[in-house]
N, C-alpha and C positions, 0 to 999 in steps of 0.2 A: 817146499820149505827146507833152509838149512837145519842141521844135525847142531844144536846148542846146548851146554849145558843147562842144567834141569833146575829149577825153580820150583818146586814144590810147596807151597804155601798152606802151613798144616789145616785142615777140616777143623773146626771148632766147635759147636755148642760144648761148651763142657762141661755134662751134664743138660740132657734133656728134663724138663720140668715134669710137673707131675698133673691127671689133670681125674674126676671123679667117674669112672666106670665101676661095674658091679666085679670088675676081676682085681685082684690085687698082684700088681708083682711081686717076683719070688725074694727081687733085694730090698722091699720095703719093708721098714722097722716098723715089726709089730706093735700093735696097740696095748699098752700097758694093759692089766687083770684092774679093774677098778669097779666104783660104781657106777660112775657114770662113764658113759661110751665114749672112748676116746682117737679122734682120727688118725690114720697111719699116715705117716711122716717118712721123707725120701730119704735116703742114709745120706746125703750130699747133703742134705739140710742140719740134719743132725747132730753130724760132724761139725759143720758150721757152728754150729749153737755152743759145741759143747768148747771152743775156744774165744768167741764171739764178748768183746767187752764194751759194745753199744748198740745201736739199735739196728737190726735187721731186715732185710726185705724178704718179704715170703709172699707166694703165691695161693691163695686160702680159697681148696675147692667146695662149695655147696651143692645139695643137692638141686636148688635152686638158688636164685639170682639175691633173694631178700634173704635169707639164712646167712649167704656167703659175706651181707654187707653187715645185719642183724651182728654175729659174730665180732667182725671189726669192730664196732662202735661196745661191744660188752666188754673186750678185753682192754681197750684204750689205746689198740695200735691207728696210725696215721695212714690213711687209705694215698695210695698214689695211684692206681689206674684201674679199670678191669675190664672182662669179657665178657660183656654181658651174654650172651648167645650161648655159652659154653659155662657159665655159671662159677666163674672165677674171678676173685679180689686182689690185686696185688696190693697188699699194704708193708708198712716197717712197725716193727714194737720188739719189746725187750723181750730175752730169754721166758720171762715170766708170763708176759701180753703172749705169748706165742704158745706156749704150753696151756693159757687159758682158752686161747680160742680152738684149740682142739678138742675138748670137752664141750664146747657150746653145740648145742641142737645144729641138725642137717650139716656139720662141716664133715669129709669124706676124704680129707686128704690136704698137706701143706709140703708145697717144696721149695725150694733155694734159687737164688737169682744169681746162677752161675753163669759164670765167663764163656763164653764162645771165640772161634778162631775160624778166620775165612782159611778154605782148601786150598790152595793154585792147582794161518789162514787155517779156516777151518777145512778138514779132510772130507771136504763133502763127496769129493771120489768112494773113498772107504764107507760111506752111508748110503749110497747110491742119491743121495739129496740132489745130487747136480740133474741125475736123469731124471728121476722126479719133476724136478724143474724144469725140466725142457720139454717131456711127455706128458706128463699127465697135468690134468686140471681139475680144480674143487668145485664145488657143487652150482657153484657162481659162474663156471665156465671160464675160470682165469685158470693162469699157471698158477701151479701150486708152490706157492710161496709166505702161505700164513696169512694172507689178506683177510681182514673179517677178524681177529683172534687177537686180544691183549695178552702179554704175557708179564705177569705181575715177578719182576727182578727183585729179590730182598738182598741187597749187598752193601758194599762202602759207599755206596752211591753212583752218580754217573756223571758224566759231562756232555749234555744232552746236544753242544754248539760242536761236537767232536766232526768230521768231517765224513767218517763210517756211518754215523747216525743221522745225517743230514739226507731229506728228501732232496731230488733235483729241482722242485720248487722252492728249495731254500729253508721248508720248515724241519721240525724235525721230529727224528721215528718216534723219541718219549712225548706221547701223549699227555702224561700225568707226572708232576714230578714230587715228591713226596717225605716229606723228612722227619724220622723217628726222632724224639727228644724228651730225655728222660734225664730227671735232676732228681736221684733219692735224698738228697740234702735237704730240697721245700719239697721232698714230695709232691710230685706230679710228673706225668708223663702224658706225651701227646705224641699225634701225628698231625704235621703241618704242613699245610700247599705250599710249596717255593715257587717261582716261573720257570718258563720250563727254557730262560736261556741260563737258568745260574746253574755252576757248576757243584753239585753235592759232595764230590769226589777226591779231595782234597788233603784228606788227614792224614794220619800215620800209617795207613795201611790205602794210601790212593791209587785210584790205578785199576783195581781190583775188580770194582763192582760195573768201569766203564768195559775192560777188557769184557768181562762176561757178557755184559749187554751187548756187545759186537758178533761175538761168538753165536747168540740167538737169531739176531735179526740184525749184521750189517747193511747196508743198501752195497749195491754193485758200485767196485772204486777200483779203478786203477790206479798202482802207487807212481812214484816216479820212475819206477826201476821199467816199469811196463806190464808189472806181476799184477793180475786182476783178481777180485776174492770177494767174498759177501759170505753174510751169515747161513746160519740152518735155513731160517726163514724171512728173506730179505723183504718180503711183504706183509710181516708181522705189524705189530704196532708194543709199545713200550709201554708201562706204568712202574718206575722206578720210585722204592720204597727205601732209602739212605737209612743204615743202623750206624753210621759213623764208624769209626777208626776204632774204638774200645770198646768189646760186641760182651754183651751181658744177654740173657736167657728173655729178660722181660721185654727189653728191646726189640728182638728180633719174634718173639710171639706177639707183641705189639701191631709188627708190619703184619703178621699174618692174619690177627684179628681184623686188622683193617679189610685188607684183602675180601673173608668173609662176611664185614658190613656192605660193602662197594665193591664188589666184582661185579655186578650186574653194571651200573653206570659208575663208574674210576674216573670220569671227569666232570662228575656233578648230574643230578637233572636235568632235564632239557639238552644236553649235550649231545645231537644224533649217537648212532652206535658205526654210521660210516664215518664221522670224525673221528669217533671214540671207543671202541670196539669194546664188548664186554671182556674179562681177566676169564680166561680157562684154564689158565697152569701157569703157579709161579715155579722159578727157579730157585733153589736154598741148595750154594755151596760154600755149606758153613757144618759144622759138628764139631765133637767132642775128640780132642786128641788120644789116641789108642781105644777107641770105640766105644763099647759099654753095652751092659742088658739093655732090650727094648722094656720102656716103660708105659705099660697102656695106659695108665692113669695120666699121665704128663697132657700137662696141656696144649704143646706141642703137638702131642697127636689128637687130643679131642678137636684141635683145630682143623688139625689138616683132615680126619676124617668127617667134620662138619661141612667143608670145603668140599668133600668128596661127594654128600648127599646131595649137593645145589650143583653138583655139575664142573668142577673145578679140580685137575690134576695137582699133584706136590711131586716134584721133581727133587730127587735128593742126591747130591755128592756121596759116593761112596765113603770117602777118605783115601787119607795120603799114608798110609802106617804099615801099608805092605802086609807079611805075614804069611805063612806059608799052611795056614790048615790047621794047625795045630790047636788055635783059640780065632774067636771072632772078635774081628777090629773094627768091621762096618759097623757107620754112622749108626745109632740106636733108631733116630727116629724111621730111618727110610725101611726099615727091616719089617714096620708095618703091615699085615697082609690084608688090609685094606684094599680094595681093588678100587687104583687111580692113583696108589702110591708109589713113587717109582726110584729104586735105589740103581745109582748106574756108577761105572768101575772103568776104568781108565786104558781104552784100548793102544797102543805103539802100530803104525804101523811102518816105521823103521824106513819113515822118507820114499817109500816105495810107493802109496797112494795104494794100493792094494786092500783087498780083502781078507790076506792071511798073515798078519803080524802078529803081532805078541800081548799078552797083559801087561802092561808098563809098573815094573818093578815098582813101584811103590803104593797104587794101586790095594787098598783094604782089601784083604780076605776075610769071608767068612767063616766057623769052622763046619769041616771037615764031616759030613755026617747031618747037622743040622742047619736045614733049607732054609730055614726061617730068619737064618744069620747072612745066606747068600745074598750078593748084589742080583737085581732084575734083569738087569744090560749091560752091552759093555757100548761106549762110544768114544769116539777119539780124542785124547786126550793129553799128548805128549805134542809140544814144540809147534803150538796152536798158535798164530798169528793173528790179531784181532787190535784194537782200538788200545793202546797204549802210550800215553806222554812217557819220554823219557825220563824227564823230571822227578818223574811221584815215582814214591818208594817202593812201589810193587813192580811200576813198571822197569826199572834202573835194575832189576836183577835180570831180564831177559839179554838174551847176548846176540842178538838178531835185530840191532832199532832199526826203522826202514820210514822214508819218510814221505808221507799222503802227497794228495793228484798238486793240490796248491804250490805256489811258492812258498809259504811259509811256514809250510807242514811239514816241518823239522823234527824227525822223531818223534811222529805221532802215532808208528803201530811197530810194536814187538811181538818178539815170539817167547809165550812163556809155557809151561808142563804142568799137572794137577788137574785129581778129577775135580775141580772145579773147574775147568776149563770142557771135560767130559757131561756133565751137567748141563750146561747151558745148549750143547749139541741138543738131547733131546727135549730138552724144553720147546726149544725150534722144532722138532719134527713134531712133534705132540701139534704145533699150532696147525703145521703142515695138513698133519692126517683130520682136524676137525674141521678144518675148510673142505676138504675130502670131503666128511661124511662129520654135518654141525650137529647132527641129531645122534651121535654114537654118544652113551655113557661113559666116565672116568674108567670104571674097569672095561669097556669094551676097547678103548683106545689101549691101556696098558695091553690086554692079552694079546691084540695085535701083533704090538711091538715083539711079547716074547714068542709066541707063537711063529713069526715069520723070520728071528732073527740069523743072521750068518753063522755056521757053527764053523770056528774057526777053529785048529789043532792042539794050538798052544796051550801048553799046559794044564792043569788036573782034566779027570775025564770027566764027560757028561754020562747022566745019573737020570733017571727016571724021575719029574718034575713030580711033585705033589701036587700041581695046578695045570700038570699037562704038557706034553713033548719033552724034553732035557734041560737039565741044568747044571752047571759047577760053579763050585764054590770060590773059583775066581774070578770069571767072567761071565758068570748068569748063567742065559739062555744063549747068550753069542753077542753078534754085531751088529745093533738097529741096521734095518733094512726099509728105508722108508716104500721105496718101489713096492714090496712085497706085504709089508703093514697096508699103506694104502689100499691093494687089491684086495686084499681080507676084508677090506670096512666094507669094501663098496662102492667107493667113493671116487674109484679112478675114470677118467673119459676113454682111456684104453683098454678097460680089461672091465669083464662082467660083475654084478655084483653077487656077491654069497651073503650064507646066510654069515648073523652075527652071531659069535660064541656067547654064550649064559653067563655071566659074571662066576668065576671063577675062585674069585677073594678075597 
């Protein structure tokens, strides 16, 4: 890959949601002294409220499913969607409906439908993914290439007719195609099936969410040039979940909720699972710009830790906000020590294909001190070539267009930078190592990954992990090592099995 200027597309959620556990975060505004008990509210919400001159969307956590609706219907705000699973109501109502319904029985918590921002050939050399690929085989007896494994994409959506994502049979790798749609104006929000030749990908931020899905699971493509490239996991399978161009907090918990109704069958009932593979780890490279406290309570993470008990990795963008130690800029939600949640950070390896380059200067740090802020991984992430029109507005900032095997694959793959482009790497190795080894838990595949990672030089030192082997505060554990994760599971045809580590987190 050519040396391009850098495209960084800032990480979004901004502001992670809030969602009902027994801990309270340390930035959530206390509950007023009163008589009757009144639920902690997120300061992003609060804030909102206290300039807010019509009606609101807030996300209203219960202890259970009937309290959380019970509520809504006392205070008189307008319900638009919820979770059931996770015992959350997303409704809108006035400064006053909002202030009542946190006084009502079993409510534990209300947060803000804040704004989110997606993050901006893949280095399979620098993951060792290529030898993977050529060595070893999943439990199936194929090459290890994700075969068997959905990986549920949450981004701007995809253009599943792209030429990277087209099987040699003609069909293509998105199985499921998926589109968030949320009107707080009539209140209501859905997720709806589109076919899987329409293109979701289209809006003000296009570009983005096909470029990702390449980076997972390209199929093998030679361009014009002669240059040949495929994803992490070029035997993956796709369930692309479109939050459109203008990304809000409910929207994109939306696709996650789904995710945890329908990970099991993502293309309906009756759908074999060799057509349609169950979702074992989606990809989220989206957060909050300049980072923020983790919020246990956010329903962002009750999801994705719901997701984690039934067997289902969360793959999280570090962020694009750099920083040097000082304070923590990583994404809130990926900082989860949930074991199966996996924050990764933006390795350079400076065109060399190697294994000893750099943290790519923009790249989230942690602080300095506290592990809990540090990224899990580091994967490649700088000047990443994947599925891009040059047309859409995310793809037009790459300065590398190259155009696919067809004739009339005119600028259909660019080279763009961001750990969202770092993200979708191991999203693909995660599918990799559970073809490996389909029976390994969410934290047994994370400790893998950190456990076996490259310790590469660059930059702060590593530190004695609190969950085992080293860590730093800019690049984790090191550099996923798929070859070496694999062998840990078990799961390789060349190398013996060991035992699995205890869940760790």
């Amino acid at each position: 890959m050519r040396r391009i200027a850098r495209s960084s597309i800032g990480l979004g959620i901004a502001g992670v949601v809030a969602a009902a556990t027994a801990v309270v975060p340390a930035n959530a505004v206390p509950a007023p002294t009163a008589e009757a008990a009144t639920a902690d509210i997120a300061p992003s919400l609060a804030k909102t409220l206290s300039t807010a001159d019509g009606p609101t969307t807030v996300l209203v956590h219960g202890t259970d499913l009937a309290s959380a609706n019970d509520a809504i219907d006392a205070s008189g705000m307008s319900k638009v969607t919820s979770f059931d699973k996770i015992s959350v109501v997303v409704a809108r109502g006035t400064e006053a409906q909002i202030a009542d319904a946190r006084t009502q029985p079993g409510i534990t918590y209300l947060e803000g439908n804040t704004p989110i921002e997606f993050s901006q050939t893949t280095s399979n050399a620098a993951t060792r993914g290529e030898e993977a690929l050529r060595t070893l085989k999943g439990a199936d007896g194929t090459a290890l290439d994700g075969k068997g494994v959905s990986v549920g994409v949450i981004d701007s959506g995809v253009d599943p007719t792209h030429p990277y994502l087209t099987n040699e049979d003609g069909s293509s790798a998105v199985v499921s195609n998926q589109k968030v749609l949320c009107d707080f104006t009539d209140s209501v929000c859905t997720v709806q099936e589109v076919p899987n030749n329409v293109d979701t990908d289209t809006l003000a931020v296009g570009g983005h969410g096909t470029h990702v899905a390449g980076i997972v699971a390209g199929r093998p493509t030679t361009l014009s040039s002669g240059d040949e490239l495929h994803g992490a996991a070029p035997g993956a399978s796709l369930v692309s979940l479109s939050t459109g161009a203008v990304l809000f907090i409910v929207g994109a918990d939306e696709a996650l909720n789904w995710v945890l109704e329908n990970h099991e069958a993502p293309c309906g009932e009756g759908v074999h699972a060799a057509e349609c593979p169950p979702i074992k780890v989606t990809n989220n490279s989206y957060g909050p710009i300049g980072g923020g406290e983790f919020d246990p309570q956010s329903a962002t993470v009750k999801l994705q830790r719901a997701l984690a008990a039934e067997g289902v990795l969360t793959v999280w963008a570090a962020g694009n906000d750099g920083g040097d130690g000082s304070e923590s800029l990583t994404n809130p939600p990926g900082q989860d020590p949930t074991g199966g949640v996996l924050s990764v950070a933006s390795y350079n390896d400076l065109e060399s294909g190697t294994r000893d380059g750099e943290v790519s200067g923009y790249s989230s740090r942690g602080m300095d001190g506290d592990q809990s802020t540090y990224p899990d991984v580091s994967a490649p992430g700088d000047t990443i070539t994947s599925a891009c029109r040059l047309y859409l507005p995310i793809c037009s900032t790459g300065l590398d267009p190259q155009d696919g095997p067809g004739p009339t694959d005119i600028g259909t793959f660019n080279t763009i930078s961001g750990t969202s482009m770092a993200a979708p790497h191991v999203a693909g190795i995660v599918a990799q190592l559970l073809q490996a080894d389909p029976s390994a838990s969410p934290a047994e595949v994370e400790n893998a990954i950190n456990d076996t990672a490259h310790k590469y030089a660059f930059g702060a030192p590593y530190e004695a992990a609190q969950d085992g082997g080293t860590t730093s505060f800019d690049k984790g554990h090191g550099l996923v090592d798929v070859v070496a994760a694999a062998t840990q599971l078990g799961g390789s045809a060349t190398a013996p099995a060991k035992t699995k580590g205890k869940k760790r987190r």
